[in-house]
C-alpha positions as CSV (number, residue, x, y, z in Angstrom):
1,X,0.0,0.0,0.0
2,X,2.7,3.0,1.2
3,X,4.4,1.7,-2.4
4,X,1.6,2.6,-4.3
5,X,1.0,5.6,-2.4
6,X,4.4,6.7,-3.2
7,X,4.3,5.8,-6.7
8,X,1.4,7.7,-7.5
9,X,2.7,10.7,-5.7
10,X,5.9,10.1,-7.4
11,X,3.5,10.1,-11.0
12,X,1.8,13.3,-10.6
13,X,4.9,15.7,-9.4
14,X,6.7,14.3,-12.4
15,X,3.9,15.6,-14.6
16,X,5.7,19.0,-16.1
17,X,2.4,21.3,-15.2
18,X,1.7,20.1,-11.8
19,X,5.6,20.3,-10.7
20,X,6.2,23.8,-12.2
21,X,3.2,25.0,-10.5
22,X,3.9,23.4,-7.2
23,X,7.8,24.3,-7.3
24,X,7.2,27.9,-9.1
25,X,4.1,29.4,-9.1
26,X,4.1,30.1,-5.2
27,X,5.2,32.8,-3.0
28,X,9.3,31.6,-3.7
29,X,11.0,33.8,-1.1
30,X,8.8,33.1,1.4
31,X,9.0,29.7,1.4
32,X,12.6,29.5,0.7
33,X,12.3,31.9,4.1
34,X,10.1,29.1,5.9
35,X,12.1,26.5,5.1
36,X,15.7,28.0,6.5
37,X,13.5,28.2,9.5
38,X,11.9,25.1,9.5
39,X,15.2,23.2,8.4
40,X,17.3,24.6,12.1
41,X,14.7,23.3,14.6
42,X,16.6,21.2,16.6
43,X,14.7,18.3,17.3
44,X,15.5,14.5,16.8
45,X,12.0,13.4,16.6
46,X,10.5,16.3,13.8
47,X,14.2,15.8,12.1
48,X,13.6,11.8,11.8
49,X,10.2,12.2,11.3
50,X,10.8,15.3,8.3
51,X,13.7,12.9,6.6
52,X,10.9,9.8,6.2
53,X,8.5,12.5,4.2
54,X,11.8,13.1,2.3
55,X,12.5,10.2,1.3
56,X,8.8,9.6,-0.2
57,X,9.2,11.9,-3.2
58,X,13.6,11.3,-3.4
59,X,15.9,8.3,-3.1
60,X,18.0,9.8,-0.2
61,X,21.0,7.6,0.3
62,X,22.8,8.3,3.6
63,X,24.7,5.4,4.1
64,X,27.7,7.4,3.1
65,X,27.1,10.6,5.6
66,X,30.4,10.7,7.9
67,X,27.4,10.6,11.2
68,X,24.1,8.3,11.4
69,X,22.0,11.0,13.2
70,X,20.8,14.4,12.9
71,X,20.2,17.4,14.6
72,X,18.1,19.1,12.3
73,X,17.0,18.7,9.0
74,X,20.0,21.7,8.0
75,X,22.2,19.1,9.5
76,X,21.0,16.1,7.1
77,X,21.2,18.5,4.1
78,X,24.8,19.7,4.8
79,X,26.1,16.9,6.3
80,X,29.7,16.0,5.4
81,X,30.6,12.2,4.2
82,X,32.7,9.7,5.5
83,X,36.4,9.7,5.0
84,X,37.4,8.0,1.1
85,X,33.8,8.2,0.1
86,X,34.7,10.8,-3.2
87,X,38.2,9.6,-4.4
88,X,40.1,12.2,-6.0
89,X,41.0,11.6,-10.0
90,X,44.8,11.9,-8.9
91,X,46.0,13.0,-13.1
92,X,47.1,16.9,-12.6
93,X,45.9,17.8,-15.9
94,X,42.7,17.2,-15.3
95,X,40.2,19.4,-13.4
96,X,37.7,17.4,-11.2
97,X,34.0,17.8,-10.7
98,X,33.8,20.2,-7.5
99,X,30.3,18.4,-6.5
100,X,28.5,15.5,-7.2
101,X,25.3,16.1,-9.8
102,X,23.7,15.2,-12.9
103,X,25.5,17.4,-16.0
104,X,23.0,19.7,-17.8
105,X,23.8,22.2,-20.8
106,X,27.8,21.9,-21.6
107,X,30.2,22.5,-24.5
108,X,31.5,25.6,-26.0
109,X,30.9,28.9,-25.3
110,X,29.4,30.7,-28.8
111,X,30.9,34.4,-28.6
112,X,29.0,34.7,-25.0
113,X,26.6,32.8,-25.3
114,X,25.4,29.4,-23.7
115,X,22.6,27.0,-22.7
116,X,20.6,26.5,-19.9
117,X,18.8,23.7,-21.9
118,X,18.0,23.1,-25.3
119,X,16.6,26.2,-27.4
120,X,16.9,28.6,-24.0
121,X,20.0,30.5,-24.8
122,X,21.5,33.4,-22.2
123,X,24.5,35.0,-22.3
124,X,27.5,35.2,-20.2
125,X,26.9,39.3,-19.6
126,X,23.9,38.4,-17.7
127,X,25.3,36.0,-15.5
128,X,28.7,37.1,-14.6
129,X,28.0,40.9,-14.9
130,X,31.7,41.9,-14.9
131,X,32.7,42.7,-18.9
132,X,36.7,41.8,-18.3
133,X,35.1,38.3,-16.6
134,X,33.3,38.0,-20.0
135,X,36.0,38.5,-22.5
136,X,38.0,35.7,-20.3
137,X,35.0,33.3,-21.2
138,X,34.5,34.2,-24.6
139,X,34.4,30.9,-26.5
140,X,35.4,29.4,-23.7
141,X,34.6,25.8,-22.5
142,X,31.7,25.3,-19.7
143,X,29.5,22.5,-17.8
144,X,26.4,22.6,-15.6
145,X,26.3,20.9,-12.8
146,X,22.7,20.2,-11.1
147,X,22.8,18.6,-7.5
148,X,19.7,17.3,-6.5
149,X,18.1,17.2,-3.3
150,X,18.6,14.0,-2.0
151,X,22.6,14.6,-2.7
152,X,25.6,15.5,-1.3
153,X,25.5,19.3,-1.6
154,X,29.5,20.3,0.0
155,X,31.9,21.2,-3.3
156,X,35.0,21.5,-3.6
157,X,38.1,22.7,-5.7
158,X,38.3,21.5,-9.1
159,X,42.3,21.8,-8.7
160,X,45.0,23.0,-6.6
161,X,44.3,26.9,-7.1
162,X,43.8,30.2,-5.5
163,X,40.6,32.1,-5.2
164,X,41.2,35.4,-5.7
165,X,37.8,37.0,-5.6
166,X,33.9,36.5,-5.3
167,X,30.8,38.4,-6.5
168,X,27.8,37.9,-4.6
169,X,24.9,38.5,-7.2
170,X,21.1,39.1,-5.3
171,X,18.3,37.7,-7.3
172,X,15.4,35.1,-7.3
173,X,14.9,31.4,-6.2
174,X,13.1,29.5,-9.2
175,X,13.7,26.2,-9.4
176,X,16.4,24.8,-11.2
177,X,15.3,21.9,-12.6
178,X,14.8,20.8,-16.0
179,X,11.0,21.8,-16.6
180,X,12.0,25.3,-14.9
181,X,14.8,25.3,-17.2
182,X,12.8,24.9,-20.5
183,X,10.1,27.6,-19.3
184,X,12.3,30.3,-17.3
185,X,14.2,32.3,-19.6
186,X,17.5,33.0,-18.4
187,X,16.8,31.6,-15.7
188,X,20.4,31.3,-13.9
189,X,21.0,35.1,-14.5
190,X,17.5,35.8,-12.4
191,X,18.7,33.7,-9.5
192,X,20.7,34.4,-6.4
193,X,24.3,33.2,-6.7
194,X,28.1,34.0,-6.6
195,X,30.8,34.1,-8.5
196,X,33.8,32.3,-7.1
197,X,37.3,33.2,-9.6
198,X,39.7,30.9,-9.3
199,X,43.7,30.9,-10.5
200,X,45.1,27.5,-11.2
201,X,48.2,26.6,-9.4
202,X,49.2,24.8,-12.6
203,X,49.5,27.5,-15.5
204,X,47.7,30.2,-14.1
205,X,45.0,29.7,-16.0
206,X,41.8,31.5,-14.6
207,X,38.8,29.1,-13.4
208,X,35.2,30.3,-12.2
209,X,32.7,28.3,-10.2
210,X,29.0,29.8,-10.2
211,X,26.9,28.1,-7.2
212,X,23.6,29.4,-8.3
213,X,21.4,29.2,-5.6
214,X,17.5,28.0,-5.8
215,X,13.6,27.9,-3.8
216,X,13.9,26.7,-0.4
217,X,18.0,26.8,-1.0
218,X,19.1,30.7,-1.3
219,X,22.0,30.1,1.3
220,X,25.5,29.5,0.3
221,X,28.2,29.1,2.8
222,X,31.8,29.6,2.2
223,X,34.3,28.7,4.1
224,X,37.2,31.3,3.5
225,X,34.3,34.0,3.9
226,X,33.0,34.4,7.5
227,X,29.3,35.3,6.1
228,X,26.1,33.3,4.6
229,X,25.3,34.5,1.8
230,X,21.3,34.4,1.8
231,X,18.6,36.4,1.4
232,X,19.5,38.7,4.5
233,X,23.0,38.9,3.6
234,X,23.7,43.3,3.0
235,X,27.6,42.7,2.8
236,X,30.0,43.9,-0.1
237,X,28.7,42.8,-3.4
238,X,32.1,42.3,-4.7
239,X,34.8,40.8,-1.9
240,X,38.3,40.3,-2.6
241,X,40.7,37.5,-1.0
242,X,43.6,35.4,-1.2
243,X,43.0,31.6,-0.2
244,X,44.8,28.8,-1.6
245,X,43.2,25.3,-2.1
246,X,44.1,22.4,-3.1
247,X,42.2,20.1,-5.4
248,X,39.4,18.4,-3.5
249,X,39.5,20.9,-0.4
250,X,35.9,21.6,0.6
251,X,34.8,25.5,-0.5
252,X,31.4,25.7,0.9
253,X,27.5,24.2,0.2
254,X,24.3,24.9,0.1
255,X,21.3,24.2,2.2
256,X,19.5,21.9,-0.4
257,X,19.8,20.7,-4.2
258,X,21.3,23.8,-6.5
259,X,23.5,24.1,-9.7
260,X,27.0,25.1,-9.7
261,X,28.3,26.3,-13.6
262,X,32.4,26.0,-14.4
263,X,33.6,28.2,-17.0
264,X,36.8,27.6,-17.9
265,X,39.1,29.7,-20.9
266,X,39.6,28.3,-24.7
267,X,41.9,25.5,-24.8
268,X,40.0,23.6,-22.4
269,X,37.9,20.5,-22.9
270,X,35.5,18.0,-21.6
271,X,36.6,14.8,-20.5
272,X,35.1,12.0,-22.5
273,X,31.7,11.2,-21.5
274,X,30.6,14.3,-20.1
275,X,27.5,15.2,-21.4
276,X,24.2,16.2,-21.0
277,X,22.5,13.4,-18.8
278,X,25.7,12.5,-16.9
279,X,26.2,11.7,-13.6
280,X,29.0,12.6,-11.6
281,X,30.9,12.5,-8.1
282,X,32.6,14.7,-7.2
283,X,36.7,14.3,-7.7
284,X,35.5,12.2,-11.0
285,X,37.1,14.1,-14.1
286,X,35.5,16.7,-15.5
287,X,37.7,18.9,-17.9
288,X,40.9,18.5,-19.2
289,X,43.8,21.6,-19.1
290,X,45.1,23.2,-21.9
């Protein structure tokens, strides 16, 4: 019986209409607001009891999660994994994939513009905002990276690097998934996110990490920044620092599924078999260096 139940649940929010509607088409701020409030309530019972609902409409897999029990249902969505759990690709031409998710638009870089999915072009002006950022990315080489809810939503540095400056950009909290993406024009360049500019240890050669954030997500820690970057966040748009990290050292998370987008100069490439569909750990290869 609680099979079928969950099948047919499963059926209708997978039906394009009903899912955009529920997911979009309601007051997004607020409840992205409600559930950063909902999601710190310390209690073992309402946490155990909020993860079963969970796992009714996602296959949450937590046999991987470094602790077996929660505080809160913020501490099941951020928590960290055991030791060995994302082996890092160990070839130091390669970048590796800074999160674990499902690849989405990827490829070149036309001029400045991209893909959020199939026939939704937007261009890299709307998203990065900074014009010299731009011209770096210009025919460039770039992959989506969707994390899902029920995954592990920590990433971490695509190579031994230094970041050198980030751009908090305020905006909206559509959905990010794939029937937002074929009806939401531009619909990374509306949402909240930052932009994370990286130098490569190896080369020099510039790399940039978008964690764009989403409804009932809109909170991005970093951990070389002491601030959240959320909704309330009133700090410096555009903060420059000096923090070096080496390939697979955690950067930050979010507080539920999201997208992070890599941008990364001509001369790079995909790794074979990345493509749209793909899944991905992270530390698996992603691109390959000039």
């Amino acid at each position: 019986m609680a099979k079928s139940v969950h099948s047919q649940l499963l059926k209708i929010l997978q039906q394009e209409d009903i899912n955009f509607l529920l997911t979009n088409r309601i007051p997004r701020r607020l409840a992205t607001r409600w559930m950063g409030w909902f999601s710190r309530i310390e209690s073992p019972a309402l946490t155990r009891a909020s993860i079963a609902v969970w796992r009714l409409f996602a296959d949450l897999d937590l046999t991987e999660s470094k602790k077996a029990s929660f505080r809160s249902l913020r501490d099941c969505f951020t928590r960290a994994l055991r030791a060995g759990a994302r082996p890092l690709d160990d070839d130091p031409a390669t970048l590796v994939s800074p999160c674990d998710g499902i690849v989405g638009a990827c490829g070149t870089v036309r001029g400045t513009e991209l893909f959020q999915a199939k026939g939704f072009p937007y261009r890299l002006e709307d998203l990065l905002i900074d014009p010299q950022l731009v011209e770096t990315y210009r025919d460039g080489t770039y992959v989506t990276l969707r994390l899902t809810s029920s995954m592990y939503h920590r990433f971490h540095a695509p190579h031994d690097a230094t970041v050198e400056r980030v751009t908090y950009v305020s905006g909206d909290t559509w959905n990010v998934n794939p029937i937002a993406l074929k009806r939401v024009e531009r619909l990374f360049c509306r949402n909240e996110r930052a932009v994370l500019r990286l130098r490569l240890a190896s080369g020099g050669h510039p790399v940039t990490l978008v964690p764009v954030a989403a409804i009932l997500v809109a909170s991005i820690r970093l951990h070389f920044l002491d601030v959240v970057m959320n909704m309330n966040y009133r700090g410096a748009a555009d903060i420059a620092c000096s923090t070096r990290v080496r390939r697979g050292d955690e950067l930050g998370w979010f507080e539920h599924g999201s997208t992070i987008i890599v941008f990364a100069p001509r001369g790079f490439r995909l790794c074979d078999g990345i493509a749209d569909g793909t899944k991905i750990r992270m530390g698996q290869r992603l691109m390959v260096l000039p």
